[in-house]
TIGU-744353 format. One record per residue: y, x, z of N, C-alpha, C in turn. Coordinates in steps of 0.001 Angstrom, whole numbers, plus 500000, padded with zeros to 6 digits. Layout:
// TIGU-744353
YXZYXZYXZ
...
// end
This chain:
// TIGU-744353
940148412666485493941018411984484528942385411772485176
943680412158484367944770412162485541945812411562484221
946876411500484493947650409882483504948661410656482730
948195412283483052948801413213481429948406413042480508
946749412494480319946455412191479126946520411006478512
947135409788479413947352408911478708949194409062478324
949639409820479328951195410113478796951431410922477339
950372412359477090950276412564475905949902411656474683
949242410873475042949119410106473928950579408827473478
951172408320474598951918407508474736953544408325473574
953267409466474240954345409986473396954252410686471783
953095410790471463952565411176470309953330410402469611
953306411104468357953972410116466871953071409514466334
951872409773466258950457409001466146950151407640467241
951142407825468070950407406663468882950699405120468570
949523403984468434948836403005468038948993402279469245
949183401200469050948400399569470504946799400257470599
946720400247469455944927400210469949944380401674470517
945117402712470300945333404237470943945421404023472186
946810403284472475947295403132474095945868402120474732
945037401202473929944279400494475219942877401490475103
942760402447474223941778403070474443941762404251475390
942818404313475582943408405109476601943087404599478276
943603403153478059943690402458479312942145402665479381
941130402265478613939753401922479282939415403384479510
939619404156478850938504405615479506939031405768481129
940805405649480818941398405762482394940727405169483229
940504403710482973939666402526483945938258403135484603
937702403294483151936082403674483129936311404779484744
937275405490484598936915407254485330937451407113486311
938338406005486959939023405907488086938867404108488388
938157404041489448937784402524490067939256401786490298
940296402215490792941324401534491642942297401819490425
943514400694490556944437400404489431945872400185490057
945598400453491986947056400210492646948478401044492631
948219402169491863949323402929490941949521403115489925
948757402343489498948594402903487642949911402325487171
950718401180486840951560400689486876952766401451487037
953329402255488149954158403108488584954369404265487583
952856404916487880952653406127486802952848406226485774
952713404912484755953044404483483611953890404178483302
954797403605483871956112402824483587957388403817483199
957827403675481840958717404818481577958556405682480697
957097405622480495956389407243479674956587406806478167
957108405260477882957515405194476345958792404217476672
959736404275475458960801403828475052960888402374474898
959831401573474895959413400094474327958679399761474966
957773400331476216956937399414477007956572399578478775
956434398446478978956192398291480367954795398102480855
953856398958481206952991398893481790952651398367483538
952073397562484285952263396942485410950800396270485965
950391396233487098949439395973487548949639394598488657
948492393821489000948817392952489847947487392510490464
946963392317491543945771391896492126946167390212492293
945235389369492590945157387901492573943947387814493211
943524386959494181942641386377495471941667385364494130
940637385569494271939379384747493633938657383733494871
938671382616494634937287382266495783936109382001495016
935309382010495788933925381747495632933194380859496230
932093380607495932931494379760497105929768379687496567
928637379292497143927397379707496630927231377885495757
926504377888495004925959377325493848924721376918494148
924161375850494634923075375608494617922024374933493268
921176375448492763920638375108490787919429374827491610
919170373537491561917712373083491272916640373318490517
916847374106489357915829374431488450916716375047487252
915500376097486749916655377028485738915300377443484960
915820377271483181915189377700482528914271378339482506
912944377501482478911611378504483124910665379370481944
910935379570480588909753380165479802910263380991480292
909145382057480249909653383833480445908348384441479874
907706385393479958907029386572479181905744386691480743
906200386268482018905908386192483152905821385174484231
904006385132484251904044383541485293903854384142486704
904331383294487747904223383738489139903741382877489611
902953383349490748901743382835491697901535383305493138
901872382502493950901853382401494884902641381577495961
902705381947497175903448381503498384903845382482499544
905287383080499325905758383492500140906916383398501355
907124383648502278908220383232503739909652384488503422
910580383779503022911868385082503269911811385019504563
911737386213505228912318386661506823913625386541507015
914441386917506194916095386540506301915974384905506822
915744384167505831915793382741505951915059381912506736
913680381990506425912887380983507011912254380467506284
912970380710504729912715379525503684911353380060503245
910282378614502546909565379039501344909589378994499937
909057379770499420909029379756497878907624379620497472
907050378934496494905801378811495902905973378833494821
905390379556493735904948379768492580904064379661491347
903955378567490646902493378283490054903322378395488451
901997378017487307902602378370486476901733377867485165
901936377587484114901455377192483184901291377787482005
900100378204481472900252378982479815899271378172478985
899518378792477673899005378264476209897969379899476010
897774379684474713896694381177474483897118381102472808
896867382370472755897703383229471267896098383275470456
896141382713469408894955382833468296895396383392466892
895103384383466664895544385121464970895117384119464243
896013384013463096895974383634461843894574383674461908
893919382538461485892636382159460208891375382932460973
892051383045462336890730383445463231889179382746462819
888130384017463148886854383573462720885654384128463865
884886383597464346883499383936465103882900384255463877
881780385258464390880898385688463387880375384310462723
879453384874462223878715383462460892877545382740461921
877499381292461718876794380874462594875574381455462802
874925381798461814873712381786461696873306383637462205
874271384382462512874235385438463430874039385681464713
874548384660465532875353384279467027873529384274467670
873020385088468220871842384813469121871812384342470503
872806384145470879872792383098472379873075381545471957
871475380881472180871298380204471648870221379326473059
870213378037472855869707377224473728869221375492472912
868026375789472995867340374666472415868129374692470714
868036375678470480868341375799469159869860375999468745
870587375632469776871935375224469990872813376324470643
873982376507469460874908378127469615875034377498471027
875261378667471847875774378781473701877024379481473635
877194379842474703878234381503475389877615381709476374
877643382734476121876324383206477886877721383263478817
878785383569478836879881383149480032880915383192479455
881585382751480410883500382182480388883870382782481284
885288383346481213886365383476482539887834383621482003
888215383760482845889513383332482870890343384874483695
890957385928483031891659386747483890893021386647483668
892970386833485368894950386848485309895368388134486079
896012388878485006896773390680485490897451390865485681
898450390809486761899399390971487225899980392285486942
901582392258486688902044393094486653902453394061487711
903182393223488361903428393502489700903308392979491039
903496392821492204903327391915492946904733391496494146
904575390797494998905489391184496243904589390535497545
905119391717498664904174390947499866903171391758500029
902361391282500890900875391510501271899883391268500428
899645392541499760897979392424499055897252392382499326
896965392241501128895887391960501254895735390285501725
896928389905501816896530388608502499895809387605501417
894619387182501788893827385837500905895190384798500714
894863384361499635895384383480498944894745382269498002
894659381578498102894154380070497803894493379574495741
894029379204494753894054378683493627893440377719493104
894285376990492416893109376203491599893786376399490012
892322376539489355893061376967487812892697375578486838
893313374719486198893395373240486034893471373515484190
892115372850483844892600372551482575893664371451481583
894501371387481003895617370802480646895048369981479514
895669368866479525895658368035478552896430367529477583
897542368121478184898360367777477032898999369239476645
899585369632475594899840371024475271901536371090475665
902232372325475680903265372501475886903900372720474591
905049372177474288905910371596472663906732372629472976
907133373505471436907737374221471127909218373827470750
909199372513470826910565371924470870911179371150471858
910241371448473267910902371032474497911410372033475190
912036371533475895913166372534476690912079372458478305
911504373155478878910684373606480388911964374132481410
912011373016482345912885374100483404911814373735485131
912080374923485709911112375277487214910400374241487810
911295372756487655910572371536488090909803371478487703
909670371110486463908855370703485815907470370763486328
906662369441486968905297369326487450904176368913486492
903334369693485971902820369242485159901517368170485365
901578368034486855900522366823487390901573365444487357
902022365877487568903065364565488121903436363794486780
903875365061485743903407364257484300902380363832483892
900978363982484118900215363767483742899412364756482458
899808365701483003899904366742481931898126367280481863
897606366789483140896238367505484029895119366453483134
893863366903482657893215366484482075892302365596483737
892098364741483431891669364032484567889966364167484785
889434364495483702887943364943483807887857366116483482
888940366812483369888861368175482741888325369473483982
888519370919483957888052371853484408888791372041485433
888529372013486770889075372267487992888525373045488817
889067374546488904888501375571489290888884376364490785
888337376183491893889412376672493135888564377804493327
889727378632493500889834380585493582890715380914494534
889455381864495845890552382517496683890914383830495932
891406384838496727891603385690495926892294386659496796
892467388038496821893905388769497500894018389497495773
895122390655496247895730391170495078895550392762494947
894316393151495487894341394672495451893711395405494497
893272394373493671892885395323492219894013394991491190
893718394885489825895042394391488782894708392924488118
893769392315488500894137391071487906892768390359489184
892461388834488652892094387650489337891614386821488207
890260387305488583888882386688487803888386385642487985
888307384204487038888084383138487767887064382500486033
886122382372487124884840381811486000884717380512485693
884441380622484644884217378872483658882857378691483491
881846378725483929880664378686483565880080377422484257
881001376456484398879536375501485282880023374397483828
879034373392484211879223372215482825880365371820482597
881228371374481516882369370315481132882123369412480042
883024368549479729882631368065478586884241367521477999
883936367370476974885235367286475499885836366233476280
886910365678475353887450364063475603886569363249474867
885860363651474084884912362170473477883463362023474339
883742362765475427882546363014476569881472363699475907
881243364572474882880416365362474541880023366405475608
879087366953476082878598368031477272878635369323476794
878746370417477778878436371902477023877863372266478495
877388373399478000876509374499479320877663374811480100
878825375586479295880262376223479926881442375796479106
882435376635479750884135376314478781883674377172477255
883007378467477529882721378752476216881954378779475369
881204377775475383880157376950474953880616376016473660
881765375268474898883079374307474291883740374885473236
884135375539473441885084376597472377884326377375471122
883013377519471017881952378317470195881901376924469216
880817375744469758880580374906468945881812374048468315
883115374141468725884287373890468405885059374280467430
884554375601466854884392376453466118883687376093464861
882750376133465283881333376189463811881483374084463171
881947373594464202882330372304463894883688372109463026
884996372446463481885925372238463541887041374034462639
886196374596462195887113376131461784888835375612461657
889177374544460783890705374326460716890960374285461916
890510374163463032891260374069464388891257375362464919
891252376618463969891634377934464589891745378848464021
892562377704462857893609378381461458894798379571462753
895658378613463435896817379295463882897096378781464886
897486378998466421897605378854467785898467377286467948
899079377274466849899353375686467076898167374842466787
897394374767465752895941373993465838895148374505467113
895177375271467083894058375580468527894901374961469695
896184375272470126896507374245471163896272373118471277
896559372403470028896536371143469696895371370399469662
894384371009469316893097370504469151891611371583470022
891924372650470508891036372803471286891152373405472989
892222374065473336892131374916474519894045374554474430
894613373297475151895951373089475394896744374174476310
896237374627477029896146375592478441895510375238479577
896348376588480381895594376268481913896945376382482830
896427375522483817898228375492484799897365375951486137
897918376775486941897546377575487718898255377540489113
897635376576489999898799376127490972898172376898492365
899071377100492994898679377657494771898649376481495807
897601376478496081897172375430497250896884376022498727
896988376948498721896818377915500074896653378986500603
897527379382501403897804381326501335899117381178501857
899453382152502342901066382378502641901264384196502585
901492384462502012902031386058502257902605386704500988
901903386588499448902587387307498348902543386283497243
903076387216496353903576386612494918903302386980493962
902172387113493018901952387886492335902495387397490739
903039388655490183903907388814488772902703388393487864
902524387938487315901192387562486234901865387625484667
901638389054484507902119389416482918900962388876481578
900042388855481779899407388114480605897933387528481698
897392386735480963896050385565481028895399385551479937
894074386328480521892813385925479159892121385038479341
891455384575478081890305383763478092889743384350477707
888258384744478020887092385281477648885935384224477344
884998385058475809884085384027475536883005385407475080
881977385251476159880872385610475735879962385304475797
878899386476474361877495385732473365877317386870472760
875579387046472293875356387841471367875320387581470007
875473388216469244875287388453467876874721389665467110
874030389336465718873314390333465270874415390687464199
873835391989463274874506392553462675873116393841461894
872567393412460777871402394105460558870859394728461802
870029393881461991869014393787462144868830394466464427
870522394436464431870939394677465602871890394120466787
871334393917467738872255392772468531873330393413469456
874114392990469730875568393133469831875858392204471217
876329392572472252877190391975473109878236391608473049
878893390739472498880728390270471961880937389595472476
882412389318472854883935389198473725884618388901472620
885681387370473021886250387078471939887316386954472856
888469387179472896889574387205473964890637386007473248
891168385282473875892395384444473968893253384742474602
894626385704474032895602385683475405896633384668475732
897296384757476701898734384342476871899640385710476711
900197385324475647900790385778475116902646385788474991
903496386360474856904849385713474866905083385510473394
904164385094472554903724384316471214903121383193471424
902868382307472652902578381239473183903907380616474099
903673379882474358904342378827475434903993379235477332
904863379487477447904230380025479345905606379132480147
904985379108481039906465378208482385906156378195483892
907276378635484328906844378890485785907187377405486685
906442377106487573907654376113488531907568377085490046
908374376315490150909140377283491406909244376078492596
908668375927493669909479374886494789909938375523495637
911533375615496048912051376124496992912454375179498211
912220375715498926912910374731500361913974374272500674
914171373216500063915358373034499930916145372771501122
915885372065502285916522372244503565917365373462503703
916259374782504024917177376286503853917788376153502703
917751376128501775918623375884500443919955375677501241
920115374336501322921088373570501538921942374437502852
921153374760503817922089375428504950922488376773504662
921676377716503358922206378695503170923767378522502510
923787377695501700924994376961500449926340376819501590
926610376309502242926798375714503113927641376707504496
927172377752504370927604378761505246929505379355504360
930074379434505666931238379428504808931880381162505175
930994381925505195931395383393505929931077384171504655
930412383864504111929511384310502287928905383358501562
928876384399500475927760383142499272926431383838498888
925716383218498883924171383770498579924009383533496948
922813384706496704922293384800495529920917384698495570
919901383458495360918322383508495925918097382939494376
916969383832494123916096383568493055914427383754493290
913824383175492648914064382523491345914646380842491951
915605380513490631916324379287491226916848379373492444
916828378671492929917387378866494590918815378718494571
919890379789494401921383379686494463921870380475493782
922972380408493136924002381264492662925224381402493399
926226382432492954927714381914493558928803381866492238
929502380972492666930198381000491624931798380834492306
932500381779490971933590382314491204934818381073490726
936030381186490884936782379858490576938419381411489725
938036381633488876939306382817488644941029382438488685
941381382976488804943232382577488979943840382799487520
943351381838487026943965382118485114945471381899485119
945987380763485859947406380227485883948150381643486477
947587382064487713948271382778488004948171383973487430
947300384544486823947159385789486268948278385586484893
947625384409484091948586384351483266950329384505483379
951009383754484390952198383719484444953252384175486365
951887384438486971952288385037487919951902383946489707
951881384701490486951472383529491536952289383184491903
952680381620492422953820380832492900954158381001494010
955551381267494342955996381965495210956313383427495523
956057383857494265956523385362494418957175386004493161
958369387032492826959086387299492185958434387866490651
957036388505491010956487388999489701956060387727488946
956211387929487633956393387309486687955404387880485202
954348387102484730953468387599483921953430386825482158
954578385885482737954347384977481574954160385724479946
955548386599479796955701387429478760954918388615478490
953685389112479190952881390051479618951556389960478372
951106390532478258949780391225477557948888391638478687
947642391016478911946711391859479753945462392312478831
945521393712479550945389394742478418943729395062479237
943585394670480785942327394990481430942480394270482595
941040393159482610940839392959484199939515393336484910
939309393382486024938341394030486615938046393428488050
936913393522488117936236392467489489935165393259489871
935067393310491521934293393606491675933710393454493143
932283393197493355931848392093494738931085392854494978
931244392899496355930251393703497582929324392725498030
928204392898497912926957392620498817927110393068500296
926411392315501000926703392716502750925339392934502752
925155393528503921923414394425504513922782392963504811
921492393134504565920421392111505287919638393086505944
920581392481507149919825393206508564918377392859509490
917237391737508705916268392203508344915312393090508684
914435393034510033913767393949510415912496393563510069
912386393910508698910850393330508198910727394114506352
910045394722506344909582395401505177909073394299504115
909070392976504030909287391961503277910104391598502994
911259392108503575912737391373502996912566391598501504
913364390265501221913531389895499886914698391125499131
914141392213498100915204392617497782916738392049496987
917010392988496546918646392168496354918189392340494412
918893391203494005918636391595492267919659392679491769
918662393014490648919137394446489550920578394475488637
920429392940488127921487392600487486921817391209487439
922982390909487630923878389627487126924393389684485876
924460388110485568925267387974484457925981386887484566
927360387198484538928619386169484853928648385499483764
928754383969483692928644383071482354929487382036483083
930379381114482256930927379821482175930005379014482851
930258378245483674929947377063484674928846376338483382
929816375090482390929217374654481615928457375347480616
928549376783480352927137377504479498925951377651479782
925615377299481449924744377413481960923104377319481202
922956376063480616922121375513479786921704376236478595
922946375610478084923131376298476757922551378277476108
923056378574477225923008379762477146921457380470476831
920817379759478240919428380440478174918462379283477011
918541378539476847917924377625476071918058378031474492
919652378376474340919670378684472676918726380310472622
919018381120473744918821382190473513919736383106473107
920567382912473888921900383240473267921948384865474181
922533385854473456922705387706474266924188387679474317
924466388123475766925801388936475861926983389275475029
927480388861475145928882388695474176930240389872474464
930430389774475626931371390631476549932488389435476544
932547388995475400933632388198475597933545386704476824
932637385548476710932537384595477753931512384995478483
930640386055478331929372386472478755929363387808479328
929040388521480663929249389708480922927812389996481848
927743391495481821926750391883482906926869393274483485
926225392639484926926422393782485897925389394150486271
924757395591486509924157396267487268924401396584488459
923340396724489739923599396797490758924319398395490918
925002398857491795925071400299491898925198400282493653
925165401669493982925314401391495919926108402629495954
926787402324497476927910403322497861927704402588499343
928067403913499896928420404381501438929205402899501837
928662402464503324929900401361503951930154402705504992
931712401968504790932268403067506136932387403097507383
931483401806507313931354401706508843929653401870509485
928833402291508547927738402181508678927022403357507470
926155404115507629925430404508506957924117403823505913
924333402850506419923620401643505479924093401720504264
923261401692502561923908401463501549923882400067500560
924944399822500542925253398925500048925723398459498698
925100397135497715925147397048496533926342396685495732
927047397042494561928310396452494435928199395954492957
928727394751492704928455394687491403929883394464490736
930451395361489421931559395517489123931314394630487618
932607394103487116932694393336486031933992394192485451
933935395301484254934532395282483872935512395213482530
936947394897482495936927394426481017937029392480480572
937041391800481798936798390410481319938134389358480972
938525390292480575940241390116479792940038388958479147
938676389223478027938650388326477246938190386717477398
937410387027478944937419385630479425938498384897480072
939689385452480600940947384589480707941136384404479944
941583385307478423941924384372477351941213382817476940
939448383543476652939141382239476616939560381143477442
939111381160478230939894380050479994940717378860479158
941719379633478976943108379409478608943140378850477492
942251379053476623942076378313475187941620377131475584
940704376938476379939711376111476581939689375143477847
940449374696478165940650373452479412940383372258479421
939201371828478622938960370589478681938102370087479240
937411370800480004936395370638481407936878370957482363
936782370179483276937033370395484728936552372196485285
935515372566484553934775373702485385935974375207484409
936492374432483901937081375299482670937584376773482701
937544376981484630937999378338485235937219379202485705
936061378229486145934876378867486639933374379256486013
933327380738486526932099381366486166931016381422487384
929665381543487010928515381725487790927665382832487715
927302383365488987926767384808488880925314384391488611
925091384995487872923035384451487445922236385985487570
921194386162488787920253386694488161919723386609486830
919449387870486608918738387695484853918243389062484812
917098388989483918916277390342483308916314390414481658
916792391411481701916999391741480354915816392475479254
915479392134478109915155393054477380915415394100476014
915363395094476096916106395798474911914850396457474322
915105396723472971914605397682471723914523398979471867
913777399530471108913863401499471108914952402146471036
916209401197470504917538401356470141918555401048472090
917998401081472755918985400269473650919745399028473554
919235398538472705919898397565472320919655395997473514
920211394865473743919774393861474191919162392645473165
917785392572473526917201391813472848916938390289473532
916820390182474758916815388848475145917242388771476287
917493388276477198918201387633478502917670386724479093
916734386490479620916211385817480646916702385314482313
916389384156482765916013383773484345915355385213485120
915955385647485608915380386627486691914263385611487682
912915385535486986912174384858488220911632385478489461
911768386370489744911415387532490445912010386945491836
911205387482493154911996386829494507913505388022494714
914228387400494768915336388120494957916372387588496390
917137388287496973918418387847497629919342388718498204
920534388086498033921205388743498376922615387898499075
923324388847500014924776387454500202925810388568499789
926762387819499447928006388314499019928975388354499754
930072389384499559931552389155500554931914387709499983
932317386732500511932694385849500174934499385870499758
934933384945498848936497385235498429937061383973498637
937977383618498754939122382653499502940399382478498633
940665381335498510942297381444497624943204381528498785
944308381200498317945741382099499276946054380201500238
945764379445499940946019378613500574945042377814501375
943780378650501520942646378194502469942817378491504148
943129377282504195943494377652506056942232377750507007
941048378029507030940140377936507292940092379787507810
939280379465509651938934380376509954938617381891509374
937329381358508460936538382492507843937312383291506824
938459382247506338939320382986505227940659383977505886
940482383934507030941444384556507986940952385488508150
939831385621508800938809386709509073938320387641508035
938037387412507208937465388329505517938290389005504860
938240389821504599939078390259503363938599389836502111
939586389381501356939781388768500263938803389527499116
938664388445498018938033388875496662938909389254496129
939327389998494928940476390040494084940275390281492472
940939389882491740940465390470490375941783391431490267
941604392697490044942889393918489139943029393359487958
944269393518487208944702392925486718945575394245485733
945349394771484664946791395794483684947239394839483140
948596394860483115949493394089481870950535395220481140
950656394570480332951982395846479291952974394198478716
953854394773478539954997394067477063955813394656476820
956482394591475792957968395544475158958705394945476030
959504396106476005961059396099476616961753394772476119
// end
């Protein structure tokens, strides 16, 4: 791409504002650097001035105590970053998905039967991981806890959230401890010894409970809100001992089996309950916060540790982008910015351990105060206050090591906003968020999530122009590029 074709267009009798910036972005798109573009341009029409300008960003890391925890994915376990030192533990809480106007066969079919009385010849409980991190073989420690109170579709769940500490734990309820490693695809944990209701009624097993609960009670498994509500609230699934992996836990069954006839023939049946992302699920997360705090804290870079853990967040130069930096002759006031562009290098984690925590897939740069808001409404990518980056890697030149870069480009429209909008203190600053995305058959983005996944990474760190501090001496600077145009 070379700047004849944006000069042909510039001089066309056809040529448009909105011609000339479609011009500018393919140029952008096909060429990373913008430190001549300005020059090259300047002149090629009768009425406008095209001009470029870089501006110093700082940064600094973000420490978030807890971040929007439903996701589609509960995590389990306890693992050590080698970079850090730090730990992370993982436990997690779900509900179970019941169809519409669900039905067990007819009572009087069901042949597992005891003193006359419907049974379930067994219960369990599987959890299938999607993926894992760590050592699959190392044993690992569980207890799987029946819940007493259900999880509300009109509360907001973030990582803290303890559901003992609320009282959330049925106090006579089902308390199940499971070692376990991770080398098949899920973690089988049986319900079969006695329990009994809250009105202290007894059963043989959990699906015993759930059968005669049934043939008693059918409105309670009209639709997954009655069944939460009134028979199976969930199960919260905490790690009590193990140290080595983490396992991704994409769905949780409940299993209930019993025979039944069917003329004059008996039948082995499985009635499944899932967790579902048509239920209620929540992860908590405890991170160490000590390392927390000393990673934050380091003033050479900013870290990115998920799940929760840290962000970094950027502080942008709106004043100066807008009207130029103080103390120097260029001048932006009267200017149009037509494209800005950012873009942050990750540094190597040098890391001699095949556990290192990898680095995340994608960020998404959001407003300081959207933080909340954002993932809670459910709110997708905008381009305008909302942006996202994919990781990409390129050669360091001082090392054959490759390294991750994440580019923002196009966020024009968030200085404008900025600038509209100053009535918060944070009013300049954005935060880099892990996040996992999901899209449609269409490519489309369908939801935006907390990246709970173990992630890390550190960043070149960025400095404003008046930080007298060592490290800002030493670094090379962050910068945002900057196109501007105005008439003559």
């Amino acid at each position: 791409m070379t700047t004849n074709f944006v000069r042909s267009i510039l001089k066309s009798s056809r040529f448009t504002w909105g011609g000339f910036l479609v011009a500018m972005l393919m140029m952008v798109a096909c060429d990373d650097t913008t430190a001549d573009l300005g020059t090259s341009l300047i002149g090629q029409t009768d009425n406008m001035i095209i001009s470029t300008d870089t501006f110093r960003v700082a940064t600094r890391s973000y420490v978030v105590d807890s971040v929007y925890a439903r996701s589609t994915i509960g995590y389990l376990g306890k693992v050590r970053d080698p970079e850090t030192g730090g730990y992370v533990v993982g436990d997690f809480m779900t509900q179970f998905h019941i169809f519409e106007d669900f039905e067990f066969p007819a009572a009087d079919s069901i042949k597992s039967r005891e003193n006359g009385e419907i049974i379930a010849d067994s219960c369990e409980l599987r959890l299938y991981f999607k993926s894992l991190f760590g050592d699959s073989l190392t044993t690992m420690k569980m207890t799987a806890m029946e819940m007493g109170t259900a999880m509300n579709e009109g509360t907001v769940y973030y990582s803290n959230f303890d559901p003992e500490k609320e009282g959330w734990i049925r106090e006579d309820g089902i308390k199940v401890d499971k070692a376990y490693t991770l080398t098949g695809s899920n973690i089988r944990i049986q319900l079969n010894d006695s329990c009994w209701d809250k009105e202290g009624n007894g059963y043989k097993n959990y699906g015993t409970y759930i059968l005669q609960s049934f043939y008693k009670h059918p409105e309670y498994f009209k639709n997954s809100y009655n069944f939460t509500n009134n028979v199976v609230p969930g199960f919260y699934f905490k790690n009590v001992a193990g140290l080595g992996n983490m396992a991704y836990i994409n769905m949780v069954q409940l299993n209930v089996y019993f025979n039944y006839a069917e003329e004059d023939t008996i039948y082995e049946g499985v009635t499944t309950f899932a967790g579902t992302e048509e239920v209620l699920q929540a992860t908590r997360i405890t991170n160490d916060k000590r390392v927390i705090k000393t990673l934050a804290e380091t003033d050479t870079c900013t870290f990115i540790k998920s799940p929760a853990g840290i962000f970094t967040e950027l502080e942008l130069p709106v004043d100066s982008i807008l009207a130029g930096r103080p103390g120097t002759v260029e001048s932006h006031e009267k200017d149009s910015i037509n494209l800005a562009k950012l873009v942050l290098q990750c540094m190597n984690n040098n890391t001699d351990s095949k556990y290192a925590l990898p680095a995340p897939k994608r960020l998404l740069m959001l407003p300081v105060d959207s933080l909340s808001s954002f993932f809670e409404n459910g709110q997708i990518i905008d381009y305008r206050t909302s942006f996202l980056s994919a990781a990409s890697t390129s050669s360091s030149s001082t090392t054959t090591a490759s390294l991750s870069t994440f580019t923002f480009n196009n966020i024009n429209g968030l200085i404008t906003a900025m600038d509209a909008n100053r009535s918060s203190k944070n009013w300049n600053k954005v935060l880099l968020i892990p996040v996992t995305v999901t899209t449609n058959s269409s490519n489309q983005i369908t939801s935006v999530t907390h990246d709970m996944s173990l992630t890390s990474t550190k960043l070149v760190r960025g400095y404003d122009y008046d930080d007298p501090s060592e490290a800002a001496k030493a670094h090379a600077p962050v910068k945002i590029s900057v196109v501007y145009s105005r008439f003559k």
